[in-house]
C-alpha positions in Angstrom: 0.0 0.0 0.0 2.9 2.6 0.8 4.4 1.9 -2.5 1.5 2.7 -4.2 1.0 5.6 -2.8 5.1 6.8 -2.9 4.2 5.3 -7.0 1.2 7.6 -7.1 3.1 10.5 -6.0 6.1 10.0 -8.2 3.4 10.1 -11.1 2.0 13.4 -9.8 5.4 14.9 -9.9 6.2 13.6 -13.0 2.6 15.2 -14.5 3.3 18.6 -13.1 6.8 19.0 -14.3 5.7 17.7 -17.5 3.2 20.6 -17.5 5.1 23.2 -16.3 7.6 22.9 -18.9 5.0 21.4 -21.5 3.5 25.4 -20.8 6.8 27.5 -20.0 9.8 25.7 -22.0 8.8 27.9 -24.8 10.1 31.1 -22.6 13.9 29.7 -22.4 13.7 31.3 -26.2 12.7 34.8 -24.9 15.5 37.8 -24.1 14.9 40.5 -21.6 12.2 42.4 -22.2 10.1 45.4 -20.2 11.6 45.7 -16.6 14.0 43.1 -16.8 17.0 45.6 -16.9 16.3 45.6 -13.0 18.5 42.1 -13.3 20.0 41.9 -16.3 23.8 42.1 -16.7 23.6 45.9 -17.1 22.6 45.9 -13.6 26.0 47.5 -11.6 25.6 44.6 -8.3 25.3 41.5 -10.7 27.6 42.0 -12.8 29.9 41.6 -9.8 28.7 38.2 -9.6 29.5 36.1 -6.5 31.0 39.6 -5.0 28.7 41.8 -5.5 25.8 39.7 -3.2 26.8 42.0 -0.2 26.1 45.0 -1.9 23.4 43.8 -3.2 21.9 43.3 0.5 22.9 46.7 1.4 21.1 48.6 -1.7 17.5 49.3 -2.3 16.9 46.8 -5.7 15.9 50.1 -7.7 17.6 52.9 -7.7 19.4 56.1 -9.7 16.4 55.5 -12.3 14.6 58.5 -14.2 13.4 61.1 -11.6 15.6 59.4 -9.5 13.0 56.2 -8.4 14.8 54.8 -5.9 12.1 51.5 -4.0 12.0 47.7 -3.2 14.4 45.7 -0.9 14.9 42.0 -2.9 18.1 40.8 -2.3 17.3 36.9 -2.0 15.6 37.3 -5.6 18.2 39.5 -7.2 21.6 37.2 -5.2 20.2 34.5 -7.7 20.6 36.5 -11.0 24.1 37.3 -9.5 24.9 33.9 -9.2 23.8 33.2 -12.6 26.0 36.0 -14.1 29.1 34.5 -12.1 28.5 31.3 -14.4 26.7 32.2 -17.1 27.8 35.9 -17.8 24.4 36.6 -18.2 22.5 34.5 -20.2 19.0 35.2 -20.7 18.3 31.5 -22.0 20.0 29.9 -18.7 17.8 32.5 -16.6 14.3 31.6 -18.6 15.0 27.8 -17.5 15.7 28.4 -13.2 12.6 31.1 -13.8 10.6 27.8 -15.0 12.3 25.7 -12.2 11.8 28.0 -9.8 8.1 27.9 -11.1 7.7 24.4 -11.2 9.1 24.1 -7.3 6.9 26.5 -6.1 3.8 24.0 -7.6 5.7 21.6 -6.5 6.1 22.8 -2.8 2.2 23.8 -2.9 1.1 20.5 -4.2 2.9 19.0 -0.8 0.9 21.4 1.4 -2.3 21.3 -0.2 -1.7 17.6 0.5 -1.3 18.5 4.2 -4.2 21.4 4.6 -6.8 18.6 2.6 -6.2 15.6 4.4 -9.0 14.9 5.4 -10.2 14.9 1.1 -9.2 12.7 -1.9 -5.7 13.6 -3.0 -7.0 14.2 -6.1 -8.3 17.4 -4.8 -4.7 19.0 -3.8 -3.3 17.7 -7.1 -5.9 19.5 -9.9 -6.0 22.4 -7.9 -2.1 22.6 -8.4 -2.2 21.6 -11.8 -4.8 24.5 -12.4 -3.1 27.2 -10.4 0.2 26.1 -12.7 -1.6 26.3 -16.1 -3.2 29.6 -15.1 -2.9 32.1 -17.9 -2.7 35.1 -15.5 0.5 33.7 -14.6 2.5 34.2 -18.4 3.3 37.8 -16.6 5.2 36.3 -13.1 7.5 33.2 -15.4 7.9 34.6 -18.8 9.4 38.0 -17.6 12.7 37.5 -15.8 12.1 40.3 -13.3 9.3 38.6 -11.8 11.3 36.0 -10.4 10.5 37.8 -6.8 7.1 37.0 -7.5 7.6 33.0 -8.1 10.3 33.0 -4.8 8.1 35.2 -2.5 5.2 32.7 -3.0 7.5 29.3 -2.5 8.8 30.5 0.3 5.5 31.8 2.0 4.0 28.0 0.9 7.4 26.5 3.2 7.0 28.9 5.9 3.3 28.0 5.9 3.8 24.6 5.6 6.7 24.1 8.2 4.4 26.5 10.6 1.9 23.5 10.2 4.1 20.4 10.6 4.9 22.7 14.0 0.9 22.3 14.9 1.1 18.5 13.9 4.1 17.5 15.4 5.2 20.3 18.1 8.5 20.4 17.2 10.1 23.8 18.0 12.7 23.4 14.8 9.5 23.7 12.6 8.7 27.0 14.2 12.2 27.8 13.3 12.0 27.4 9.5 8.5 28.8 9.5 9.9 32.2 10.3 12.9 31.9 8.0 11.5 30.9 5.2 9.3 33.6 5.4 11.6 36.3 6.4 13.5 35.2 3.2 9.9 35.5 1.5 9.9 39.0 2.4 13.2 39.6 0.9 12.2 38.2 -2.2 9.2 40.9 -2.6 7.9 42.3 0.6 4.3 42.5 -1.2 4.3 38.9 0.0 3.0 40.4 3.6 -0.2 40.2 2.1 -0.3 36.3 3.2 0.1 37.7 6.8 -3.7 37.0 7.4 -3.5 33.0 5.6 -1.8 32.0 8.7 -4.4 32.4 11.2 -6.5 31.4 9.2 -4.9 28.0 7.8 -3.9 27.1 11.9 -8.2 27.5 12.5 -9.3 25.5 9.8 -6.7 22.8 9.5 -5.5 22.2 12.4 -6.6 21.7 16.1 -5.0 24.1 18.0 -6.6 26.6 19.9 -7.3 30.0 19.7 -4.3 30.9 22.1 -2.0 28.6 20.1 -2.9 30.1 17.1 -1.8 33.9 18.4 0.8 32.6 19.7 2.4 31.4 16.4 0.8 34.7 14.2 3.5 36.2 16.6 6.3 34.3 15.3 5.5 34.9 11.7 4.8 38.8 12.2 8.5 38.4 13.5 9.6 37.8 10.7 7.7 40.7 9.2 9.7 42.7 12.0 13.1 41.2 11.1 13.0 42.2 7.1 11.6 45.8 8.0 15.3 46.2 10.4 17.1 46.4 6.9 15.4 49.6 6.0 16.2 51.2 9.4 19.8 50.4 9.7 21.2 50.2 6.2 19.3 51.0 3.5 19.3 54.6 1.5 16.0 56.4 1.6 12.9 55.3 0.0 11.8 57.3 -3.5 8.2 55.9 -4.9 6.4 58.6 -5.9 3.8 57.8 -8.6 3.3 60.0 -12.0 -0.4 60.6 -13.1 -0.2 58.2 -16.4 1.0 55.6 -13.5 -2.2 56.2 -11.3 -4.8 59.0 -11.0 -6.0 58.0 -8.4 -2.4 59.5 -6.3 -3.4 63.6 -8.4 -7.4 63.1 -8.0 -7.7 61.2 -4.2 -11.5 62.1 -3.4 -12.7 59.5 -1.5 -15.8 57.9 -3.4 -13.3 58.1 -6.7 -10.4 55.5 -4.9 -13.7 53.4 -3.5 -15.6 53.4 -7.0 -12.2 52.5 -8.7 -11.5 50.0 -6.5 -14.2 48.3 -6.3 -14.1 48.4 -10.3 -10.7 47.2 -10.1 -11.7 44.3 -7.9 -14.0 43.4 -10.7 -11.5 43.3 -13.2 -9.6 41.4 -11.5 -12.1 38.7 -11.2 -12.8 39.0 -14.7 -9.1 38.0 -15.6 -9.5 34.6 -13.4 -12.5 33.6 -14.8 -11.6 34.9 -18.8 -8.0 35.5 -18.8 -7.9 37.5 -22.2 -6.8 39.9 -23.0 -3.6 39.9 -21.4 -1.4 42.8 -21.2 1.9 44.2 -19.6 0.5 47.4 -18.4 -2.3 49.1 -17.7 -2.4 52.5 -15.7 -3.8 55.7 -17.8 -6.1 56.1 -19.4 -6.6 52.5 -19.8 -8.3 51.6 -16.3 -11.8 54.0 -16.1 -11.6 56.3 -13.2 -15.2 56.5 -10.8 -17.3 56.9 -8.1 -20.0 54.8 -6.5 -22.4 56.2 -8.3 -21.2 53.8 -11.2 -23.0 50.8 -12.1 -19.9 48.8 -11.7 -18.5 49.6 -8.4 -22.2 48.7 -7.5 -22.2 45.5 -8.8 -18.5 44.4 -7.9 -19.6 45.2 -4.0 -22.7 43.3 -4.3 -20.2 40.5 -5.7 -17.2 40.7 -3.2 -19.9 41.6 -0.4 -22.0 37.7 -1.4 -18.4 36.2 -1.2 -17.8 37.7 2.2 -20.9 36.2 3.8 -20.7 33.0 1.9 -17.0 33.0 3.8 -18.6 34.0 7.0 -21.8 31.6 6.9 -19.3 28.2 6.4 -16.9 29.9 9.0 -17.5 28.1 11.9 -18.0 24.9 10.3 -14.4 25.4 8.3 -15.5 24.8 5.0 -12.8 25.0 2.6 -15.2 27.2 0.0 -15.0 29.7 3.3 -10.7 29.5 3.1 -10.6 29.5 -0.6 -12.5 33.1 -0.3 -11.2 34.7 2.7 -7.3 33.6 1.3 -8.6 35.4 -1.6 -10.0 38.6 -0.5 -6.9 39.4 2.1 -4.2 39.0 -0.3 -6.3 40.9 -3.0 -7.5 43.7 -1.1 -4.0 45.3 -1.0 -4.1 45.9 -4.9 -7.3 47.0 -4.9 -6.1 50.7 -4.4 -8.5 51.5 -2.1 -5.8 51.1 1.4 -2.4 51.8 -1.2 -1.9 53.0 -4.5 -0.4 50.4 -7.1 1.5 51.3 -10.1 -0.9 50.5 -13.0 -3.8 50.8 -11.2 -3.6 47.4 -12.3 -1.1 44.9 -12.6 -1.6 41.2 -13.4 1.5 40.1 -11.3 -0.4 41.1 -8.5 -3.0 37.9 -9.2 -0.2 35.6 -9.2 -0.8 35.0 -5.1 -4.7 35.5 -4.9 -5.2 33.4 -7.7 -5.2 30.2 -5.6 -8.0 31.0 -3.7 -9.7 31.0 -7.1 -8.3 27.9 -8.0 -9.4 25.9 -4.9 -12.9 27.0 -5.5 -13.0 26.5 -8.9 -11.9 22.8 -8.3 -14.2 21.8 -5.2 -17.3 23.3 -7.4 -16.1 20.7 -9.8 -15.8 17.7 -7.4 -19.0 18.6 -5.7 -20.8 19.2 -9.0 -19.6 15.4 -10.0 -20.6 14.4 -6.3 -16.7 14.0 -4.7 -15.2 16.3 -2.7 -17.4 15.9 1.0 -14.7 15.5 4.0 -13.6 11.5 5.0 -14.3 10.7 1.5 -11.1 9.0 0.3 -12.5 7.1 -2.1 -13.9 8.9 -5.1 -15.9 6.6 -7.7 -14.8 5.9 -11.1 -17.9 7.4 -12.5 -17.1 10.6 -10.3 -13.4 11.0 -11.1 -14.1 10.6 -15.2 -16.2 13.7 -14.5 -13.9 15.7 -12.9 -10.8 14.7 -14.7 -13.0 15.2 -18.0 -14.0 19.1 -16.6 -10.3 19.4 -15.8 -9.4 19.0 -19.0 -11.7 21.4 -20.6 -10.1 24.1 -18.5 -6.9 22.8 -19.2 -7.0 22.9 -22.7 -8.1 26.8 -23.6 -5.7 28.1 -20.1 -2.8 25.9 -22.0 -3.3 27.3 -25.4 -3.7 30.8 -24.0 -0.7 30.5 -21.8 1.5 29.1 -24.6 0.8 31.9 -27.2 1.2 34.3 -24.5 4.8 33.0 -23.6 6.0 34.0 -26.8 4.8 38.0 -26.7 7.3 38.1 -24.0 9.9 37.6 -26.6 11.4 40.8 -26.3 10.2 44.3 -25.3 9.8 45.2 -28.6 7.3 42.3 -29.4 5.8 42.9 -25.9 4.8 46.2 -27.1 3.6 45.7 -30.2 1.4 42.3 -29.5 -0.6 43.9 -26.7 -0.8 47.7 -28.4 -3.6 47.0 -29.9 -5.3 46.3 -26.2 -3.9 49.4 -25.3 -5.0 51.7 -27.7 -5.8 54.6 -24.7 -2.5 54.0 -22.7 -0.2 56.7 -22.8 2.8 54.1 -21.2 2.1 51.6 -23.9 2.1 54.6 -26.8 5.0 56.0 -25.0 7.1 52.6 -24.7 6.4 51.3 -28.2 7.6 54.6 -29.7 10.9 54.5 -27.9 11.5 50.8 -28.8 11.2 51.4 -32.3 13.5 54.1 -32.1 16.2 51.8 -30.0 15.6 49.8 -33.2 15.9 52.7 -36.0 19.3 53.7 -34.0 20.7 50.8 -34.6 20.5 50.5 -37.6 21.7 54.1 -38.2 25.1 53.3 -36.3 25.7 50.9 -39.3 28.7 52.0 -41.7 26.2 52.0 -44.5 23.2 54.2 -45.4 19.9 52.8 -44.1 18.1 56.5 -43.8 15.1 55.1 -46.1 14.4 52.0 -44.6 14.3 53.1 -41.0 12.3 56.4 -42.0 8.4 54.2 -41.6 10.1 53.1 -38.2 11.0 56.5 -37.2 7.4 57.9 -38.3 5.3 55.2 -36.6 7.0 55.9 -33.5 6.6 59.5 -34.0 2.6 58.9 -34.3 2.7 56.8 -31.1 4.2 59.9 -29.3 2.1 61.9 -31.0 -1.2 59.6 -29.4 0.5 59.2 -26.1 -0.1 63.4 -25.8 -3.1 63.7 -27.4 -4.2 61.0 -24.5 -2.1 63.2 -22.0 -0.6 66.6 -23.0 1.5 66.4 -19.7 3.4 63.2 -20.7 6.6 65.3 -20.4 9.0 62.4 -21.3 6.9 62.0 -24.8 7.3 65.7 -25.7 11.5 65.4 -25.0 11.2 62.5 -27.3 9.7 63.7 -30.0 12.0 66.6 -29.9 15.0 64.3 -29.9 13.5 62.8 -32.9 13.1 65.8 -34.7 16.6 67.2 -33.8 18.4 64.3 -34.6 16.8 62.7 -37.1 14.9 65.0 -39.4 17.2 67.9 -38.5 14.1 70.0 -38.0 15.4 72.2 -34.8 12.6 75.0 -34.5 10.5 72.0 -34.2 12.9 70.3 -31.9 12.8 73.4 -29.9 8.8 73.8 -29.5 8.4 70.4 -28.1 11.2 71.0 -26.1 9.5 74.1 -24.5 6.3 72.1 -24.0 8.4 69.5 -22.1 9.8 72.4 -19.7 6.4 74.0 -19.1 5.4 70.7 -18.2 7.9 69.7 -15.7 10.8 72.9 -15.8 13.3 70.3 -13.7 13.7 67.6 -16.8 17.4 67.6 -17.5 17.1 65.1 -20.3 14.8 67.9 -21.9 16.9 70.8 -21.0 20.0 69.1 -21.9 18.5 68.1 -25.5 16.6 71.9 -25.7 20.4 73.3 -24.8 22.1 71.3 -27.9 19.2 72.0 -30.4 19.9 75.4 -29.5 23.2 75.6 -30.1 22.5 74.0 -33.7 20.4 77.1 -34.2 23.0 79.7 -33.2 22.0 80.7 -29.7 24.5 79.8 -27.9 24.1 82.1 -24.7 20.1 80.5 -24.3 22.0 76.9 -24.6 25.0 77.8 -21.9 21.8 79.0 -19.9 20.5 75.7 -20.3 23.5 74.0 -19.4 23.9 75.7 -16.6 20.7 74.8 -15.4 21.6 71.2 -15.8 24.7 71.6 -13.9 22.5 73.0 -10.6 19.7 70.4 -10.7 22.3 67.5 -10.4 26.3 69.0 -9.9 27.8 65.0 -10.8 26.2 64.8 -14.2 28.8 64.9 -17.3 27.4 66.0 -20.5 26.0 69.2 -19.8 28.9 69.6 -17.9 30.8 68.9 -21.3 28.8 70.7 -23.4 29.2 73.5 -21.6 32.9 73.6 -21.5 33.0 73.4 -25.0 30.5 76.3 -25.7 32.5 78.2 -23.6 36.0 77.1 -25.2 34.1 78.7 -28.4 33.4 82.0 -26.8 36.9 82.1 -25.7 36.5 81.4 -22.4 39.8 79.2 -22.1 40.2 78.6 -18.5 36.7 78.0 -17.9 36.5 75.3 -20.3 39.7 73.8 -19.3 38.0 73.8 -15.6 35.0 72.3 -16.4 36.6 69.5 -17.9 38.6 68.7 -14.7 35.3 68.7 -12.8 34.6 65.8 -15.1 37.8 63.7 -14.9 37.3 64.5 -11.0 33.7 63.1 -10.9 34.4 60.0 -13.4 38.5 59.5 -13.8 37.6 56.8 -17.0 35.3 59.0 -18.5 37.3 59.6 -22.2 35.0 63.0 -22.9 37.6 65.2 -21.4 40.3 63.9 -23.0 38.2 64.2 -26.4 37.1 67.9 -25.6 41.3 68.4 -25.1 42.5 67.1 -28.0 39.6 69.3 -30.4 41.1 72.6 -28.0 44.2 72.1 -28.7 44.0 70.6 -32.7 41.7 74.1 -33.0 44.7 76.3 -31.6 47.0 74.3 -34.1 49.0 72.4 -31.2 48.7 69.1 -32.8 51.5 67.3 -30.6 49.4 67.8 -27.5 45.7 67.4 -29.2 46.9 63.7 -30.6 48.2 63.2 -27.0 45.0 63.7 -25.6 43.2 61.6 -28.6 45.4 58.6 -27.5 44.2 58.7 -23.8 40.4 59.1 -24.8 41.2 55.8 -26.8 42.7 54.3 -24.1 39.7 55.1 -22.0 37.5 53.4 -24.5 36.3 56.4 -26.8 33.9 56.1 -29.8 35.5 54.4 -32.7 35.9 57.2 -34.6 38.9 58.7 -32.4 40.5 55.4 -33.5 39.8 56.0 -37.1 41.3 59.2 -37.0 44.8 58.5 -34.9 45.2 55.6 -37.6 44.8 57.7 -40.9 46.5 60.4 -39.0 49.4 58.3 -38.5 49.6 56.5 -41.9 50.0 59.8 -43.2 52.7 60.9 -41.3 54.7 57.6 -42.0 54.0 55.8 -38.4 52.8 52.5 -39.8 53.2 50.8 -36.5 51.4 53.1 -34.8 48.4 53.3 -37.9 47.8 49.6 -37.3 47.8 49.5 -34.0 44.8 51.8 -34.3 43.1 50.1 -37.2 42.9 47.0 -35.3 41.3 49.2 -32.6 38.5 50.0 -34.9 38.2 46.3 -36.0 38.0 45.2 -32.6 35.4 47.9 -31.7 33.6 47.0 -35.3 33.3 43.5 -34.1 31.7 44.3 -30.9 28.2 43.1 -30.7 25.6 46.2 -31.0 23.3 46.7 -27.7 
């Protein structure tokens, strides 16, 4: 009899890795794409590899991002992507697979304590409600993008602390208690939105185990502990927290009237619900003006209350007699509620990551209404009839099939960013983020092509005037999108050479938000092109005073001034530069175009040689080496030809 079961549960195993990677092996063919620059090798810790895991639990996991974003404390999720770069140097294949591992553990871990919490049930109920809560569409977002590992960890880890917490109430073992709390604690520093589980504790000790309502507190303590112990980190060693939210991100932050955040969230509730029962569509973002902002007085808010409010007292009426239908609905509503917006804002108003969690009170619902709808599922009843498990296992299937097919496709829109963007644009037709994100990865796309040694002006041209149109949307949507003004200015100025136009949306930027540096920086250099160089140094200036460390204002200021004769002011500017970044080659550049201008050639070439040797653009190479052939130095000519071949043969980012 054992080894039937320990057979049985080998086959289980088997099923849902074959499942997992039946569904997700098609996502170790994806790159990086959307927010996964937060781990790829770009990131400054992880490139360190094995080394750079202590700074990586000193820092904040965002920081020094536009407007200066600096939020999030995940160093267990973020050491792993170090670890892989020690190896791998950064692999995106290698990191889709342990993203699919990691996925299929977490099922697996679940599958064990499902097992555990529905004992007293046929074991085929814990196994099709893992099965299900694997094939989940809603859950293409968490494993096919590479920055949501924190998501997949968070949740294994709460299922082991949760788990070990109960072996604890089985077997009163202090050790359990132990690994409750660190597993959990390492939970939290995985992605500390994983406190929203705080309240499944309590309530998995009352209606799976026996103890009593003192035991119960007394073990809630241990776990909010651990809450305690990851919050210490931001007290003693972390830099300061910057989250602050812009209006295309969430409204609801710029128009907070009360009945507005309780209409919208009860709408988004609803939504939300919608995407479990029909996931589809699917998209990456949401946010303005893609998610309706209003009050109560809205049909939906109406109904959604009426909804959540009927699965409240369902909860409550099987309470006392623990009824799993009254777990599966109370796990659901306390780790939804956060995202609601109604007690905290969430970026994106809302976010399908943020279902990955709640979506297994869904699940266990979803699979008891089928075993009770085939006439299985009633407490002591091992056994379930052949008749009775055709049924379910046909129903099963039926789900199976459509969430399968959906979360397949899906997989491969996660490609890269670029056909992120454009798969789900057509869902997102009235969000200014989408609009705004699309447009700048098709001109990532266009500028690569232009840094190619031949002419490619016609053939990225359509590319350059699509994204141009999807700017042009994301303002008509949103006249203060600020960054989508800049761009469209940087388009103009550098590709179409059409700097009065340039200059407008520049201004429109500014007016906006009169801090942007990457718009006054950009507005400075547009000017320059159109003779005014006293607004530009203005400009500069202006740069220079919002952040004193930055470099290229601080450059192109120099040199405006080197032009207006202003010698020793140049000179000193360029010193503050090789003082705030000593390997920064611009400097050295700026010196050797002095000094070749005042026809000292001996010391401009010097200065050309150490920009090379600080890794300058390839065209300082190209120079010293026809320089040199022509003055007879054929060693030294070669040695810089084969600079430029080297830099020719680099792979273009």
């Amino acid at each position: 009899m054992a080894n039937n079961i320990k057979k049985r549960n080998w086959l289980f195993y088997a099923i849902l890795f074959i499942i997992t990677f039946a569904l997700y092996g098609n996502t170790m063919f994806n790159d990086y794409s959307l927010d996964d620059h937060h781990i790829s090798p770009d990131d400054a810790f992880i490139q360190q590899g094995i080394n750079g895991i202590p700074e990586i639990f000193t820092n904040l996991y965002s920081t020094g991002e536009e407007n200066n974003l600096s939020y999030g404390y995940r160093p267990v999720m973020s050491m792993t992507y170090a670890i892989e770069y020690e190896f791998t140097k950064g692999d995106p294949m290698v990191s889709h697979l342990i993203n699919v591992l990691f996925y299929f553990l977490s099922g697996l871990f679940l599958f064990k304590l499902l097992r555990r919490l529905l004992n007293n049930y046929t074991v085929y109920l814990p196994f099709f409600i893992t099965l299900l809560f694997i094939a989940h569409p809603i859950h293409t977002e968490v494993v096919a993008s590479l920055k949501n590992r924190d998501e997949i960890m968070a949740f294994g880890f709460f299922v082991l602390s949760l788990h070990s917490m109960i072996r604890y109430a089985d077997l009163r073992r202090n050790i359990h208690i132990f690994w409750g709390v660190l597993f959990y604690l390492l939970a939290l520093m995985s992605k500390v939105s994983v406190i929203t589980t705080l309240l499944v504790f309590p309530l998995a000790f009352y209606f799976f185990t026996e103890l009593k309502p003192r035991k119960i507190l007394y073990l809630s303590l241990f776990i909010i502990l651990a809450v305690v112990l990851s919050r210490v980190a931001y007290l003693l060693w972390l830099p300061d927290l910057n989250r602050s939210y812009q209006y295309i991100e969430n409204p609801l932050v710029y128009e907070g009237e009360f009945w507005t955040i309780l209409g919208t969230g009860f709408y988004v509730l609803l939504y939300y619900l919608r995407l479990l029962i029909f996931p589809h569509p699917l998209v990456y973002y949401y946010g303005y003006d893609t998610v309706p902002i209003m009050g109560m007085d809205n049909i939906w808010p109406v109904l959604s209350l009426l909804i959540h409010g009927g699965l409240f007292a369902v909860a409550v009426w099987k309470f006392k007699s623990r009824h799993i239908l009254s777990f599966a609905i109370l796990y659901y509503l306390t780790t939804i509620a956060a995202y609601s917006n109604i007690l905290k804002f969430v970026p994106g108003i809302i976010g399908e990551r943020f279902l990955f969690i709640p979506s297994l009170g869904f699940v266990i619902a979803l699979v008891y209404g089928i075993f009770r709808l085939f006439g299985a599922g009633k407490e002591q009843e091992v056994p379930v009839s052949r008749f009775s498990l055709a049924g379910i296992l046909v129903a099963i299937i039926l789900i199976l099939i459509p969430y399968s097919v959906k979360t397949y496709s899906r997989n491969k829109a996660w490609r890269t960013s670029y056909t992120l963007y454009k798969t789900d644009i057509r869902h997102l037709g009235n969000s200014v983020k989408a609009h705004d994100l699309l447009a700048d990865e098709l001109m990532k796309r266009v500028y690569r092509e232009l840094s190619k040694p031949v002419d490619v002006t016609k053939f990225v041209r359509p590319s350059v005037e699509k994204a141009m149109r999807h700017w042009e949307k994301a303002v008509e949507i949103y006249p203060g999108h600020y960054s989508s003004w800049t761009n469209m200015g940087i388009v103009h100025a550098r590709v179409f050479k059409a700097y009065e136009k340039a200059a407008r949306d520049y201004r429109k930027a500014i007016r906006i938000k009169p801090d942007h540096g990457k718009a006054l920086f950009n507005y400075g250099v547009t000017l320059e092109q159109l003779g005014k160089t006293d607004s530009a140094i203005l400009l500069y200036e202006k740069c220079i005073e919002l952040d004193p460390d930055i470099i290229n204002p601080r450059s192109r200021l120099a040199n405006a001034l080197f032009l207006k004769g202003y010698f020793q002011k140049a000179i000193r500017l360029n010193e503050e530069i090789m003082e705030l970044d000593p390997d920064e080659p611009l400097p050295y550049l700026n010196f050797g175009n002095y000094y070749m201008s005042m026809g000292d050639t001996l010391k401009g070439i010097r200065f050309y040689e150490q920009a090379v040797e600080l890794d300058a653009p390839m065209q300082v190479s190209m120079f010293l080496s026809k320089f040199f052939r022509e003055r007879g130095n054929e060693s030294k000519a070669e040695f810089y030809r084969k600079k430029v071949t080297k830099e020719a043969g680099r792979p273009q980012k």
